[in-house]
N, C-alpha and C positions, 0 to 999 in steps of 0.2 A: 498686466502688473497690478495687485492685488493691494492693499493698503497693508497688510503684515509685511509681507516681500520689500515694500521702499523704506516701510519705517526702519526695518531691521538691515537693511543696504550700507557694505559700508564698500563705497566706489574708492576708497583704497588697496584691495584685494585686486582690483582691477587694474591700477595706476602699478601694484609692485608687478604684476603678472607682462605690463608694458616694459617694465624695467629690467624683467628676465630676459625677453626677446629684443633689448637695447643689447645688455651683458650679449647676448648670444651674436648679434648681428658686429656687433665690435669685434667680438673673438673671430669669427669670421675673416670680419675685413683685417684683423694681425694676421691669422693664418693665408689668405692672398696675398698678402704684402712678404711675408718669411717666403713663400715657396718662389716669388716674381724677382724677389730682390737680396734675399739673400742665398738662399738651398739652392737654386735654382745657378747662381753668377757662383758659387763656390762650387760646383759640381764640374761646370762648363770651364772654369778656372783649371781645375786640377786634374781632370778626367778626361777621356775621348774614346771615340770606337762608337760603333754602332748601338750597344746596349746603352752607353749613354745619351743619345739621340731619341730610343725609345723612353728612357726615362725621364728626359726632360719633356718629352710630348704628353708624357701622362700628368707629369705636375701640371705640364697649363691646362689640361682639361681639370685636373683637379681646382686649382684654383681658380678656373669658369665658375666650379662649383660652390664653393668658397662664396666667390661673388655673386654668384646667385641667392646664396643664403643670407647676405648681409643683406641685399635688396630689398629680400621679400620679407627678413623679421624687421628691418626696420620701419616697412609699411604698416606690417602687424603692429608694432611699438605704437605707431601713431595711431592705428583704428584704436586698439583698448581704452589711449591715453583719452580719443575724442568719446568714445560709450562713456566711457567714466564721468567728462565733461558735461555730455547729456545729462548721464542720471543725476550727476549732481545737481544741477542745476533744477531740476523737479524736487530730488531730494529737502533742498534748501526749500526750495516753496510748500512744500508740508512740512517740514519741520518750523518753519516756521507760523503757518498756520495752525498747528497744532498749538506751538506756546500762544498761539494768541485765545486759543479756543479755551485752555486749563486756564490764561487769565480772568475769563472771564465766565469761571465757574463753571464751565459746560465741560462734557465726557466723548472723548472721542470714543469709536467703539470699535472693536476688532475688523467690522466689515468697513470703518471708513465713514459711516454714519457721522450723527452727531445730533447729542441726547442734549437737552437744557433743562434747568430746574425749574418747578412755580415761578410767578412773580409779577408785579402789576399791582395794579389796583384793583381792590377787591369788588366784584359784582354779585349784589343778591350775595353776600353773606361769604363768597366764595375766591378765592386769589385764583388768578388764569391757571389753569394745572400746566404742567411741562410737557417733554414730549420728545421725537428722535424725528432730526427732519435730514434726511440724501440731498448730496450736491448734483448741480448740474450744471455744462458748461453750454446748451444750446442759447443759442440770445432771445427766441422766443419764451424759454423756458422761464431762463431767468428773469424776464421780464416781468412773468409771471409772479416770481419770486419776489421782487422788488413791491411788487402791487397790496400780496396778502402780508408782507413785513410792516405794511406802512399801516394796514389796517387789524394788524392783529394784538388783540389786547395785550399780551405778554411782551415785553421788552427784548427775555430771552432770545425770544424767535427768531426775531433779527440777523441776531447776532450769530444765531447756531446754525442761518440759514447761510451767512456770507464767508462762515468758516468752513461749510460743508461745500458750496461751490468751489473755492480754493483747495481743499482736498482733491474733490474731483478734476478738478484744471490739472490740478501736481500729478498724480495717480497716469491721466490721459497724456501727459506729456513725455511718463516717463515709459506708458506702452509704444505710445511711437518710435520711443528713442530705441525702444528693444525690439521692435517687430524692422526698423531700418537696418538697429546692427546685426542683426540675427544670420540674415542672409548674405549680409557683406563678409564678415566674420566666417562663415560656411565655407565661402569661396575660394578664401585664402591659404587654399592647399598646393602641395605642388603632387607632381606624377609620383607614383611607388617606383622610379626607376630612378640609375643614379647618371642619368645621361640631361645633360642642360640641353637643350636644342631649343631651332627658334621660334619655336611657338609656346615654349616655356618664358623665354624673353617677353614675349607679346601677350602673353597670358600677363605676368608683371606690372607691365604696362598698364594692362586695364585695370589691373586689384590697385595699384596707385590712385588709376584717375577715379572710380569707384570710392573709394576710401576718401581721397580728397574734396568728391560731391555730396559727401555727409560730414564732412570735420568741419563744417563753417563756425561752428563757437569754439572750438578747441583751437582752432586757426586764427578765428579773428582775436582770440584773446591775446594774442601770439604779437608784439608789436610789429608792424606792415614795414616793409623796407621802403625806404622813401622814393615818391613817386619823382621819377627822370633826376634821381639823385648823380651829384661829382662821385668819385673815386670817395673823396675824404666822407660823404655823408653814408655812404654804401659801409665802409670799412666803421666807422661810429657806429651804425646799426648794428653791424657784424658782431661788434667788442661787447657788447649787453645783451645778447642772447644768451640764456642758457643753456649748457651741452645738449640737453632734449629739445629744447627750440630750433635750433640749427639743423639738428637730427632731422626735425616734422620737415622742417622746411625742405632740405636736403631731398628726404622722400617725397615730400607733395609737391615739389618744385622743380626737379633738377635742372632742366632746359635755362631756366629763371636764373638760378642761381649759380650755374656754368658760365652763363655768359655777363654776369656781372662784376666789372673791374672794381677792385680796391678791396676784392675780397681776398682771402688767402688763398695761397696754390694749391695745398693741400685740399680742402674745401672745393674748389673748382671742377679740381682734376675727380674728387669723388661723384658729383655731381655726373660732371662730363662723360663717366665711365660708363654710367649708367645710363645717358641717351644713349651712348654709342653699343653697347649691348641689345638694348631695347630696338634700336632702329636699325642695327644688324637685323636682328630675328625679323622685322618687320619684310625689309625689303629680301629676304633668304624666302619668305613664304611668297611676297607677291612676286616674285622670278618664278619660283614653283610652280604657281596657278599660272604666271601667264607661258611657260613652255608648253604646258597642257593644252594649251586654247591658240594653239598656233591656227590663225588660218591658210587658204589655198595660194601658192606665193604670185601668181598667175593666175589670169583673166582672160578672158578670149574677148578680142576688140575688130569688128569691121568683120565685112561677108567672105574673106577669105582665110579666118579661121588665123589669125595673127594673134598674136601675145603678147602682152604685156604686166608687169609687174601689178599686183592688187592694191588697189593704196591701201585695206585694211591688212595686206600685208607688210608695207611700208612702216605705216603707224605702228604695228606688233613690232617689225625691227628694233624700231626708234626706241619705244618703252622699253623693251628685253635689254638694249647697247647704252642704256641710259643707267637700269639700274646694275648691270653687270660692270659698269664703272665707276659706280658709288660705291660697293662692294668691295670693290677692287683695292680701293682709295682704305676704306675701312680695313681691308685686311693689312695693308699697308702699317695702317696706324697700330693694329695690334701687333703685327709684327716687330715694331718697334719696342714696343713693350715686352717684347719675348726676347731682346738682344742686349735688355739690360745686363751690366757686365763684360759684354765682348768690347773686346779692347780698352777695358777699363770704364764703361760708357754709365754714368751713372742712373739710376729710374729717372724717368719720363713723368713729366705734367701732362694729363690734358687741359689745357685752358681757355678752349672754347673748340664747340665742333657743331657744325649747322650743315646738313648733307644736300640741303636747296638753297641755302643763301644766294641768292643772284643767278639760279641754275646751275653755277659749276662749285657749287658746296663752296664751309668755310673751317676752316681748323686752325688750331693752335696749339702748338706742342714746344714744349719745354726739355731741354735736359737737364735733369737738376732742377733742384728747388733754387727759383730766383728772389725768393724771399728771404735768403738766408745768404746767398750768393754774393762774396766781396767784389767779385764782376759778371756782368750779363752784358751777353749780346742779343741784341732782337733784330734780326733777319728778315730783310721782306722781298719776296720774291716779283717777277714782273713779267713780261705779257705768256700768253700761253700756260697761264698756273693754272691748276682743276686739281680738285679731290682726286678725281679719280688717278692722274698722275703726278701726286706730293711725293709718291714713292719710285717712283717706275725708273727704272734704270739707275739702280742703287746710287754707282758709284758716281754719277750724277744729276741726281732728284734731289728737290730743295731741302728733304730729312736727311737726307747723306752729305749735301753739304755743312747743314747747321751740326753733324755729327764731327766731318772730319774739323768745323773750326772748333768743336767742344775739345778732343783730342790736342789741337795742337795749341789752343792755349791753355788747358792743363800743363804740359811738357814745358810752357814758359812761366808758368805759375805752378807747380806743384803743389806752393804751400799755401795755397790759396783756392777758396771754392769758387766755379766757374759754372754758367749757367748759360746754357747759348736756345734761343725761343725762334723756330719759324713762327712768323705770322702772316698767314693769310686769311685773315677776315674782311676781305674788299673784292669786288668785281674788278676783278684784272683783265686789260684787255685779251681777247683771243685770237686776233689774229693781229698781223703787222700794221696793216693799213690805219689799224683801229686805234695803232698806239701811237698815231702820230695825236692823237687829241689829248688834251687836259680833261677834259669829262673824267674820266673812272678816277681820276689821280684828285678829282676836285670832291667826288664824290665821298672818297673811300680817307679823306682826310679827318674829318671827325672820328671817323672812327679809332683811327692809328692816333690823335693826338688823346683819346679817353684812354686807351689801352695803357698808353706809358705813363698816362697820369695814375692812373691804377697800379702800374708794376713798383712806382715809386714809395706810394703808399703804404701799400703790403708789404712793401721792405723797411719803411721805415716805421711799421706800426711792430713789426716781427723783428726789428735788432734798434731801432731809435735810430737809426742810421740811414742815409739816403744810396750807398753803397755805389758802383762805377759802372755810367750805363753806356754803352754803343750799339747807335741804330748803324746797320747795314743795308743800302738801299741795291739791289740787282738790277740792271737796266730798270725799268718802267717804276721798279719800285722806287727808284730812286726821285722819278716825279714825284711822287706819292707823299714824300719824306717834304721834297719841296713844299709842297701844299699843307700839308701839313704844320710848319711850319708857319705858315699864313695864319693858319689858324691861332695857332699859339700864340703869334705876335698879336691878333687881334682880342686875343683873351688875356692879353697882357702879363701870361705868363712865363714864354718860351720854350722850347723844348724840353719836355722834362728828359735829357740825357747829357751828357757828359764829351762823347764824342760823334762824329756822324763823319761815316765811311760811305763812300758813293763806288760801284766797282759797273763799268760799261755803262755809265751813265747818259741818257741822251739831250739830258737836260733836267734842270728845276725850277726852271719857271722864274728865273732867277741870273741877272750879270754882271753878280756880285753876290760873295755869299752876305758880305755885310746887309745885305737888301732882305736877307731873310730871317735876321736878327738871331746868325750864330755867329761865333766869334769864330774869325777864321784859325785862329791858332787851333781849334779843335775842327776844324775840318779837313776831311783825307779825301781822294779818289785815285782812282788807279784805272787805266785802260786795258785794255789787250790787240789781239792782230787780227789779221783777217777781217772776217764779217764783226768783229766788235766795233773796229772801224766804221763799219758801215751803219752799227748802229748808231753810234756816239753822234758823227758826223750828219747822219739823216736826221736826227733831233736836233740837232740847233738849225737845220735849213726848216723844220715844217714847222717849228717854234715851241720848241721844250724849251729850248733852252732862251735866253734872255737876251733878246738883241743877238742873238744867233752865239750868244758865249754858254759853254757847257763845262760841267765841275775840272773836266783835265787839260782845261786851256789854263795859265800861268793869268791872265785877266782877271779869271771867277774869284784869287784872292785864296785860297785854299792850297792846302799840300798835295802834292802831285807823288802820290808813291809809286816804289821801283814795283813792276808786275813781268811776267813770263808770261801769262796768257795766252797762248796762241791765239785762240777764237773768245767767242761771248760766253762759251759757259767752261771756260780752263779756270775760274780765279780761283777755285778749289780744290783744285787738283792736289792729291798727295803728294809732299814731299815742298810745292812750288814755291816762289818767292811770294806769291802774291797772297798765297794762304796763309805766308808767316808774317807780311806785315799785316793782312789782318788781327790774326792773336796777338800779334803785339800792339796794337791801337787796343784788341780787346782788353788787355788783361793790364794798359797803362804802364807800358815798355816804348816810351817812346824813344827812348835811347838808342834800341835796337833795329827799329822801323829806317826801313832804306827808302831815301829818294831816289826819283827819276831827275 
């Protein structure tokens, strides 16, 4: 970078050229949102037969595309926005030392020099002549420079020598800035093909983190979201960014900014989208390589030529069944987003999604915006939850449930927006054995009490309004809910919700709900038959439950609703009673809610 080149730099050419690829990445993200949620539910709505199948398979890959484009110009938006930042930043320090160099009568000169007039006191007859003295930013250099300023008769010198090192510091500062973005900027291409695949996602991926290991002034200028901030100081941070600040952020952060409560949903769910495509393509390639490297599944063990399994066969299993269920779990999650519309089902949040959280991954899906939503339900599922099956057997995976209550408490509110959220962001126990303990339920309580502190905020920062919340606890969740609870009372808050449904509850830790500091008039549980029995009943003997009292004993002080459930996972079932006193707890029908 040449002293003509920065003087004549105007790093706004670069900030609007960031603001083309903002414009572009926006249109984008409208054009994925039109083909997902609306072209997409009006087709499916009105149309049927096989060519409609093939055309809604092309909108989604189309709108992969779509989202692949908003991705990667709005990484672009941020690198410009940070070059620009650089250059300016050198800019300013020549321009500034410039005006100080014409203060003080000296001439900057095309190459960056710097020329000074006579001046001093006269020797032999003579005033010190003047002269053109180059910057230099070595410290031996300058040292140098420092030594013959002090001893050279001319006053100028000094001065044309301290304004010439600052040119040169300006100048070198601003070739780094261009020899750094030169190569980042390079990179940032995608394939000449119009096919997304996932090593296009994971190319992404690295042009982000790339981009974000050189935006540190551009970023830092950027105020920092408060460190282990509440819901309410997250959501204040949120409210004073500018649309391009939240952008950068969005892009250099998503992981970050996914999983932080009291933000908005819309905000989240972008975020979210964009691990979740990113760590698709990740774990689609590392399946890839590892089918390739299968090794020999058998070993020969002992002199008579006996066999046994290899354990670097084993190990290859285990990784290959590990990431073909996180996959599994991910397609899941998109597919849910591909059925916006079926049976009226509104778009989908992601509102957090962690594919290792605790090893069996964590996710949060929304139907409907609950920031807007006159009722929400948040859902928590209990033992034997994993990513890999949130989806698996539709008509009874914890997404099919929170779908058919979205469904049926629409149909009891129609005139009202309804918003119904799986949450699984906790280590849920895996096996039975494992759920007789309080551990996962004591553990995973912080977290469920930030989440709803956050749901609440976002809704009341997004309508002024705190709007009608029911937590739903499923077996083990329902500890969870308890403990949670704990929590709250010790934060001297209390629940941030409204109502709280317990359905095959084996306890909360708790015998009395009064002990948990909800009022019972807003407490519901509902049993079922069979093995629900067996779990309800096994929890208050291993000590869920309080003094061996569990939510659907008439003791615990709560409402006991009418339920049909044959077993431990009927409460959802279409059509059942127990589905419809939950939407009516949901949607604040209590009128309609049948006791047992």
């Amino acid at each position: 970078m040449d002293y003509s080149t920065l003087k004549n730099l105007k790093t706004s050419e670069f900030e609007k050229a960031a603001d083309g690829y903002r414009a572009v990445s926006d249109m984008a993200s409208a054009a994925k949102d039109a083909l997902e949620q609306r072209i997409s539910v009006k087709m499916r709505n009105s149309l049927s037969g096989s060519a409609v199948g093939a055309a809604l398979k092309q909108f989604r890959e189309l709108a992969k595309e779509f989202h692949y484009t908003q991705v990667e110009c709005g990484v672009l938006s941020t690198a410009l926005n940070a070059l620009a930042a650089d250059l300016q930043a050198a800019k300013s320090k020549l321009d500034a030392a410039v005006a100080d160099a014409e203060g003080e009568k000296l001439t900057v000169e095309k190459n960056g020099s710097v020329t000074y007039p006579e001046g001093g006191d006269k020797y032999q007859g003579r005033t010190p002549p003047g002269g053109t003295v180059n910057g230099v930013t070595d410290p031996t250099a300058q040292a140098l420079h420092r030594q013959a300023a002090h001893i050279h008769p001319n006053p100028y010198f000094a001065r044309a020598l301290a304004c010439a090192d600052r040119i040169t510091a300006a100048l070198e500062e601003a070739t780094e800035a261009d020899e750094k973005w030169a190569p980042k900027l390079r990179k940032l291409k995608a394939d000449d093909d119009l096919t997304v695949s996932a090593a296009d996602w994971v190319d992404a991926k690295k042009d982000a983190g790339g981009v974000r290991d050189g935006a540190e002034r551009y970023l830092d200028a950027i105020k920092a979201p408060p460190q282990h901030g509440d819901p309410e100081d997250n959501a204040e941070w949120w409210k004073h960014l500018s649309a391009d600040e939240r952008d950068a952020y969005i892009s250099m952060h998503p992981a970050s900014i996914g999983a932080m409560n009291g933000l908005p949903a819309d905000a989240r769910d972008e975020a979210n989208r964009t691990v979740l495509a990113e760590t698709r393509g990740q774990y689609e390639m590392r399946l890839a390589a590892l089918n390739k490297s299968e090794p020999p599944e058998f070993e020969d063990v002992g002199a008579r030529g006996d066999m046994k399994y290899s354990q670097k066969w084993l190990d290859w299993r285990d990784k290959k069944e590990s990431l073909e269920g996180k996959l599994k779990g991910m397609r899941d999650v998109q597919n849910r987003f591909d059925r916006t519309g079926e049976k009226g089902l509104p778009e989908a949040y992601l509102l957090g999604f962690d594919p290792e959280g605790e090893g069996d991954g964590r996710i949060i899906i929304a139907n409907g915006n609950p920031d807007t939503a006159d009722h929400t339900a948040i859902y928590v599922p209990g033992t034997k939850t994993k990513l890999e099956t949130i989806g698996e057997n539709e008509d009874h995976s914890d997404l099919g449930r929170s779908d058919r209550l979205w469904e049926q408490s629409h149909r009891l509110a129609p005139d009202k927006s309804v918003s119904t959220i799986t949450w699984f962001d906790y280590d849920a126990p895996d096996e039975i054995p494992d759920a007789t303990s309080d551990e996962y339920a004591a553990k995973g309580a912080s977290r469920l009490q930030q989440f709803l502190e956050g749901n609440r905020t976002a809704h009341q920062y997004a309508t002024n309004e705190s709007g009608h919340t029911t937590v739903i606890g499923h077996s083990y969740g329902s500890t969870l809910i308890g403990d949670t609870a704990k929590v709250a009372n010790w934060k001297e808050t209390g629940v941030p919700a409204d109502d709280i449904l317990v359905a095959g509850s084996p306890g909360m830790q708790a015998s009395h709900v009064a002990d948990l500091g909800i009022d019972p008039v807003r407490m519901w549980a509902m049993g079922g038959g069979t093995d629900d029995l067996l779990v309800r009943y096994g929890g208050s003997l291993t000590g869920l439950g309080g003094n061996g009292v569990i939510p659907t004993d008439r003791a615990f002080g709560g409402h006991v609703l009418e339920s049909d459930a044959g077993d431990h996972s009927a409460f959802w079932d279409e059509g059942s009673i127990s589905l419809g006193n939950q939407a009516a707890i949901t949607t604040g029908r209590y009128d309609i809610a049948t006791h047992d």
